[in-house]
C-alpha positions in Angstrom: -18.2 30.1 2.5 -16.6 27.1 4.4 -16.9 27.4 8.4 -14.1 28.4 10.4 -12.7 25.3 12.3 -13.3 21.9 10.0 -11.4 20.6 8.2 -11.2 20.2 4.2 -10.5 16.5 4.4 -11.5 13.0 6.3 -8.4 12.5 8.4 -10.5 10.0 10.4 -11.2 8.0 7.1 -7.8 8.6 6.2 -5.9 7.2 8.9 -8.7 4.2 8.4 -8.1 3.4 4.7 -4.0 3.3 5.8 -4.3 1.1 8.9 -6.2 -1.3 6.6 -4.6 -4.6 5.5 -3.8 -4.7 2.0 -4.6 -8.3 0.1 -3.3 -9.3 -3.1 -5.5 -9.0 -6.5 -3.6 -12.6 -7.5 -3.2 -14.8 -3.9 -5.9 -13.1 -1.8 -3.1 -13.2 1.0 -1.1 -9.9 2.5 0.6 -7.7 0.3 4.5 -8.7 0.6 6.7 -6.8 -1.6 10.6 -6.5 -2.5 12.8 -5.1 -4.1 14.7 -7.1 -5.7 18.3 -6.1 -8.3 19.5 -8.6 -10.6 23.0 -9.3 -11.5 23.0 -6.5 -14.4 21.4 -3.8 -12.2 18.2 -3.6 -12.7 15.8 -3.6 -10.0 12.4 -4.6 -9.7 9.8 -5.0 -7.2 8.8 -8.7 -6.8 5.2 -9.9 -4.8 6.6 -12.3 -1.6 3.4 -13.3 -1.4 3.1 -14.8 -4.5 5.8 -16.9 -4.2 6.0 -19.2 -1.7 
């Protein structure tokens, strides 16, 4: 049986993995992303970081 009082999951490691910075797979630099509509109405989501 699981002990009274702990928890089922990490919310230490948790609330590390979120506060860490995210870097791109392509520029290496910050994840920068927005979302973007084109003229016809279709949106997508386009890397700022990237671009620049």
């Amino acid at each position: 049986m699981a002990e009274k009082g702990k928890s089922k999951t990490d919310v230490s490691a948790r609330a590390d993995s979120k506060n860490r910075q995210q870097v791109c797979s392509f520029c290496g630099n910050k994840v920068e992303v927005v979302l973007a509509v084109s003229p016809s109405g279709k949106k997508r989501i386009k890397r700022m970081c990237c671009e620049g």
